[in-house]
C-alpha positions in Angstrom: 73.4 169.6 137.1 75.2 166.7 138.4 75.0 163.0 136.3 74.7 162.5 132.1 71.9 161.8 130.2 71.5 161.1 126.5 69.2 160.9 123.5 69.3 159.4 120.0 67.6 160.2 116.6 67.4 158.9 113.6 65.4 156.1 111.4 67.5 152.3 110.6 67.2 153.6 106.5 67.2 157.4 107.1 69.7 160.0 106.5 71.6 159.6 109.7 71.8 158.4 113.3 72.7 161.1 115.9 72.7 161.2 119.8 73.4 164.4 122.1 75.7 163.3 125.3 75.1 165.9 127.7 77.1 166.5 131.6 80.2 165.4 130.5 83.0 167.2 132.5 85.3 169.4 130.1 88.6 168.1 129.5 88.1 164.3 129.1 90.3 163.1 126.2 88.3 161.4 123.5 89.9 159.3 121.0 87.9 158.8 117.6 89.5 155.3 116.7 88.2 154.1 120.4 84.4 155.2 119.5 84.8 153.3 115.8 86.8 150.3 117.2 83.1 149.8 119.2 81.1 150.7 116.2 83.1 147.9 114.4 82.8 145.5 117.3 78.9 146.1 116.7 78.9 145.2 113.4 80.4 141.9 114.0 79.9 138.0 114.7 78.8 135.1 113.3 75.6 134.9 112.0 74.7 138.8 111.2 73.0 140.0 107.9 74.0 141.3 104.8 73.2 145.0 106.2 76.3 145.0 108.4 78.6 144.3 105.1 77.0 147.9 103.9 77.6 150.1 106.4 80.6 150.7 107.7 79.8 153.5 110.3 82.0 156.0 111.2 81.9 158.4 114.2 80.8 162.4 113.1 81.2 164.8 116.1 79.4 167.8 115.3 79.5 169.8 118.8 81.3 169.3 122.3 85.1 168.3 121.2 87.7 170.3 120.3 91.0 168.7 119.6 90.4 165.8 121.1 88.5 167.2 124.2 85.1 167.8 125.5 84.3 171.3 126.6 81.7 171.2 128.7 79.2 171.3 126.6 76.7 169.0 125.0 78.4 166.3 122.6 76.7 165.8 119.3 77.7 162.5 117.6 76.1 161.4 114.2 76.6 158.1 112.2 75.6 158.2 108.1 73.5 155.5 106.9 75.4 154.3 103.9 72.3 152.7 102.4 70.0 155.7 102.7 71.3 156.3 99.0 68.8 153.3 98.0 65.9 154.0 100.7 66.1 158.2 99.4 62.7 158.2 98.1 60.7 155.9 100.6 62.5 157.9 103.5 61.9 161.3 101.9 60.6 163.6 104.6 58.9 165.8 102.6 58.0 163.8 99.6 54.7 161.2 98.5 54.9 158.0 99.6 56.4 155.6 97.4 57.1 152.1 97.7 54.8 149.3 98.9 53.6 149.9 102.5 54.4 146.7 105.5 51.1 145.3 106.3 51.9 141.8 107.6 53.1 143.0 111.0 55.9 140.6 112.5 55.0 139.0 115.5 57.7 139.5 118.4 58.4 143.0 117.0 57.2 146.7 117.8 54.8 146.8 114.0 51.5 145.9 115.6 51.4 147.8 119.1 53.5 150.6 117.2 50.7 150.9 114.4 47.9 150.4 116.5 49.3 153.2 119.2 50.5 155.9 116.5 47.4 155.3 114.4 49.5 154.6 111.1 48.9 151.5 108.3 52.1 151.2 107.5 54.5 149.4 109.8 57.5 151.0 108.1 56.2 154.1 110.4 57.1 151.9 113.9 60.1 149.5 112.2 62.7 152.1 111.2 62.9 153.6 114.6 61.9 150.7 116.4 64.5 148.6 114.9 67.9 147.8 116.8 69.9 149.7 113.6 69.3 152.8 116.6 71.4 150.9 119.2 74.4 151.8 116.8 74.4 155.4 118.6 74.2 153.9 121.9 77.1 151.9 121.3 79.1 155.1 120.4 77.8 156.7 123.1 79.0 153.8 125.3 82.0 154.2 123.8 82.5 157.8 124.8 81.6 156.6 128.8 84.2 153.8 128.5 86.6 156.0 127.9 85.7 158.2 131.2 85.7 155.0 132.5 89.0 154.0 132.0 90.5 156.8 132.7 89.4 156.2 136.6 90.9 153.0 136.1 87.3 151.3 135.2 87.3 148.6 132.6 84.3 147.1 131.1 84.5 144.1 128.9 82.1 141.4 128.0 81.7 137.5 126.6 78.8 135.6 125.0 78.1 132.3 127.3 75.1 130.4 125.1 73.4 130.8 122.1 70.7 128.3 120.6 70.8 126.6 123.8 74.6 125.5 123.4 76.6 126.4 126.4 80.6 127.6 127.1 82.0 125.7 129.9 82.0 127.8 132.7 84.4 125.3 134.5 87.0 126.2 131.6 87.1 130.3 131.6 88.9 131.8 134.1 87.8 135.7 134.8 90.9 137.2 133.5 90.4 135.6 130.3 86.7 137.5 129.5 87.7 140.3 127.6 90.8 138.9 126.4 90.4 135.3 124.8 87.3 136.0 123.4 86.6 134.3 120.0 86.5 136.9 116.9 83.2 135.3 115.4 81.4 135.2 118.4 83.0 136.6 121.3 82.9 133.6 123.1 86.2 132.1 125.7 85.3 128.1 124.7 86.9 127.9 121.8 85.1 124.3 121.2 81.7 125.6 122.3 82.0 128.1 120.2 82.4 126.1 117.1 79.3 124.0 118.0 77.2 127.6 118.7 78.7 127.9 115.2 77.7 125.0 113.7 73.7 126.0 115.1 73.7 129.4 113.6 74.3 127.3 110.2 71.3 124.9 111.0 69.3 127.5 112.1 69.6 129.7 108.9 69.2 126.8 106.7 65.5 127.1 108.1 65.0 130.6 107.6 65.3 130.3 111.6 66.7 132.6 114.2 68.7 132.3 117.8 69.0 133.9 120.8 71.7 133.6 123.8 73.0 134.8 126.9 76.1 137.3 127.0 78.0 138.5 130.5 79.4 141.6 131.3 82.4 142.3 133.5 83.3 145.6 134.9 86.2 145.8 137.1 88.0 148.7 138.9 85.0 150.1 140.3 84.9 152.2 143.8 82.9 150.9 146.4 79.8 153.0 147.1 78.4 153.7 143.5 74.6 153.9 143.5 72.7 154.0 147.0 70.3 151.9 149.3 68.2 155.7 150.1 65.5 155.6 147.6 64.5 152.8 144.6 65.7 155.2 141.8 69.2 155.4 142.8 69.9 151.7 143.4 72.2 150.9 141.0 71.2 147.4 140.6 68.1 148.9 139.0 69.6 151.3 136.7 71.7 148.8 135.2 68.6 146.3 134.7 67.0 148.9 133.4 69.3 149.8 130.7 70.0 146.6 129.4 66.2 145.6 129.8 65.8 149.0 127.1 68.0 146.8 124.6 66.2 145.7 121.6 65.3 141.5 122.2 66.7 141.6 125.7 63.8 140.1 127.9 65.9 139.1 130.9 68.8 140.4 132.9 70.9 139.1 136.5 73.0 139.7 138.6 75.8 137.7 139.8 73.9 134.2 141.2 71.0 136.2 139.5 68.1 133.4 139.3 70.4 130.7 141.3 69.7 132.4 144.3 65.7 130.9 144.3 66.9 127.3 144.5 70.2 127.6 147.0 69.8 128.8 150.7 71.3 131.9 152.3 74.3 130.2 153.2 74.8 128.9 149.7 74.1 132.3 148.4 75.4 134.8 150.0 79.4 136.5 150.2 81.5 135.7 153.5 83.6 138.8 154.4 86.9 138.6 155.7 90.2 140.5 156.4 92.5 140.1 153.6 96.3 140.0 154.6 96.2 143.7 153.0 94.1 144.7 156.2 91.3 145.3 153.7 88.2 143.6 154.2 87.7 140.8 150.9 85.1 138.4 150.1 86.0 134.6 148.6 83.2 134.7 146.3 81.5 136.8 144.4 77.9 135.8 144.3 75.9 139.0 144.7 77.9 140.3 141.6 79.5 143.3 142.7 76.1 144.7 144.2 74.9 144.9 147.6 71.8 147.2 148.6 71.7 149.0 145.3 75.5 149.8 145.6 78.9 148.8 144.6 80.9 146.4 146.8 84.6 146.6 145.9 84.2 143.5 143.5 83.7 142.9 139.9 80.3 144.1 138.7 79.0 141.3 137.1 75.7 141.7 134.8 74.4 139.1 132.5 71.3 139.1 129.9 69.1 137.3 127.5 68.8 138.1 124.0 65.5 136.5 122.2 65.8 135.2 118.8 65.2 138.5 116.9 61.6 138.0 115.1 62.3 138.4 111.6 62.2 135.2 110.3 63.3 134.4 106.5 60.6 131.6 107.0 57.9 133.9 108.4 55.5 133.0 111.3 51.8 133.5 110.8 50.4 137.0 111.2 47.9 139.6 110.3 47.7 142.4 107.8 46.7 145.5 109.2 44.6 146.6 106.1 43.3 143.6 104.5 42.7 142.4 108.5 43.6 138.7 107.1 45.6 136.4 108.3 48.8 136.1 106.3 52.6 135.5 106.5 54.6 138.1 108.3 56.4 140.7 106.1 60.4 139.7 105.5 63.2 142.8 105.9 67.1 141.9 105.7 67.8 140.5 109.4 70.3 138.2 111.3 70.0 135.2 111.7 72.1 135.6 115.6 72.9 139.1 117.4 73.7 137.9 120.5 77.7 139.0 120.2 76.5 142.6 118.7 74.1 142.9 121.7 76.8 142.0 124.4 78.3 145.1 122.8 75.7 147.0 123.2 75.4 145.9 126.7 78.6 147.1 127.2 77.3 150.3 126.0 74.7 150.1 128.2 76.7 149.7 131.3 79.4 152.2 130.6 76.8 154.5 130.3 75.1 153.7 133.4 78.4 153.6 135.7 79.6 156.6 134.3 76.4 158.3 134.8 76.9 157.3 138.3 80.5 158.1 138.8 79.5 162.1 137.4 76.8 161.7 140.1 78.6 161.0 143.1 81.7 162.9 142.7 80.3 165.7 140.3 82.7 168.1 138.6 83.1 170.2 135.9 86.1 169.4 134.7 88.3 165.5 134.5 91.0 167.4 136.6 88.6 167.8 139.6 86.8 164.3 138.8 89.5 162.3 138.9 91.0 163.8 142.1 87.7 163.7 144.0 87.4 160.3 143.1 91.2 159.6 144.5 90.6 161.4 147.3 87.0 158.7 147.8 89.4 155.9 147.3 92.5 157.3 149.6 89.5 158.0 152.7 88.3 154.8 152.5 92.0 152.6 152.2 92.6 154.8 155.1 90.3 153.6 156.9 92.1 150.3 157.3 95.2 151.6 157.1 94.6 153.2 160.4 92.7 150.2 162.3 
């Protein structure tokens, strides 16, 4: 079996989160502190709820590492839900329901089309695995990739460019900054946008309101030729839309010009490719984001997505309840009032997983040792092909 795949478990007030990483090569070094450090990242940002100052979640590896490296073999992770302790008897799994059932399905959210599709009168049923508490295994999963990733000399890094319709100023972030300036409340390389995206978060949750933004992701260091133009599934354009599309409140994702390129000709819109002085062919701008026909180009990857202002409201919207079948306010659980630098995390997460996916595709091995010299041995053919022009 060539390429990873993964799956995650676990309710936002359960017991546990857990995901099973499988087609990992054996010997890839795995640092614990690396996988936390992204679960911390996650948990970040101005403008997140009270939740995030209970949990503190910690990385469990129950299967597939031994001192410090895979084997081979599936790898089990598992985060504890600190604040299961208080949720023990209305998450039982075996005892009588207790506790007073959600009714007043929030609009925006999975509660209605959840109930109505698994036949249940209590939203709780569709919320706890519905909410975006599960991306927390993604991220640590992500975390995991990255570190294949860098090992290949891959990096993947990330910024937050708008939220609540205030913007960064493009003009004033160079590339080499993303990743490395970045703001610690919200991820952002404007340091005076970012205290005006501030000062909305505060306006917004004075009004019981929530925001939504825009984050980007960078990857850099990638081989040319990931993904392929032979068949809509392996375009890697779509896999990566895909993926961050799965993200809870993402409803929009581009690449590079992304949505630019309807109001700009071809000539406006597309990359010029020239010899560099290295004899290597290179491109001036970087418009098509790293991507041409569903594969890699030689530059930056670049990926960016929209985050919706998550829908539970402290001042709730109008609703229905699903057993009185009245219109009502919707029901209230303990939310953010802005995610937008969590999910950029969680994009990052996304993406790792999706380029390293990809990576384990193409140059398939068993073990890091042969992975990392098939993919030298890709780069070294194709450098060689200029070197000998």
């Amino acid at each position: 079996m060539s390429g990873l795949r993964f799956i995650t478990a676990g309710e936002s007030h359960g017991a546990a989160l857990t995901a099973i990483l499988e087609g990992l090569p054996a010997g890839l070094a795995v640092a614990r502190e690396a996988i936390d450090g992204q679960l911390a990242r996650r948990r970040r940002g101005y403008g997140r709820g009270g939740r995030m100052k209970i949990e503190t979640d910690r990385i469990q590896v129950l299967s597939g590492l031994r001192f410090g490296e895979t084997l081979g073999s599936p790898l089990t992770l598992q985060v504890v839900n600190r604040d299961f302790k208080n949720w023990t008897e209305r998450m039982d799994p075996f005892g009588a329901p207790v506790g007073p059932k959600v009714t007043a399905v929030r609009p925006g959210h999975a509660d209605l089309a959840g109930a109505l599709k698994y036949d249940c009168d209590d939203a709780r049923d569709i919320l706890e695995r519905s909410s975006a508490r599960e991306t927390t295994m993604r991220v640590a999963v992500g975390a995991v990739c990255r570190q294949l990733l860098a090992a290949l000399g891959v990096t993947v890094v990330s910024h937050v460019t708008e939220i609540g319709g205030v913007s960064a100023d493009r003009a004033a972030i160079r590339e080499a900054d993303i990743g490395v300036t970045n703001g610690a409340a919200l991820s952002c390389c404007d340091p005076a946008a970012e205290i005006r995206m501030k000062e909305r978060i505060d306006e917004a949750k004075a009004a019981g309101d929530t925001l939504g933004g825009i984050f980007e992701i960078l990857v850099r260091g990638l081989p040319v030729g990931l993904g392929s133009h032979v068949q809509w599934d392996r375009r890697l354009d779509g896999r990566l839309a895909g993926a961050l599309m799965s993200i809870q409140a993402v409803k929009g994702v581009e690449i590079g010009a992304g949505f630019a390129c309807a109001h700009a000709p071809g000539s406006e819109i597309h990359d010029e490719i020239y010899m560099g002085d290295d004899g290597r062919p290179c491109r001036r701008t970087n418009r098509a984001g790293g991507l041409e026909g569903g594969m890699t180009n030689g530059e930056t990857l670049v990926v960016r997505a929209v985050m919706k202002p998550i829908p539970t409201l402290m001042a709730p919207l109008r609703t229905i309840d699903l057993v009185a079948k009245k219109e009502v306010s919707a029901a209230k659980e303990r939310s953010d009032c802005c995610a937008v630098p969590a999910a950029s995390v969680v994009g990052e997460a996304a993406v790792s997983f999706v380029l390293a996916d990809a990576v384990c595709e193409m140059f398939h091995a068993d073990t890091m040792t042969d992975l990392a010299a098939s993919v030298a041995a890709y780069r070294s053919r194709i450098d060689g092909r200029w070197q000998n022009a």
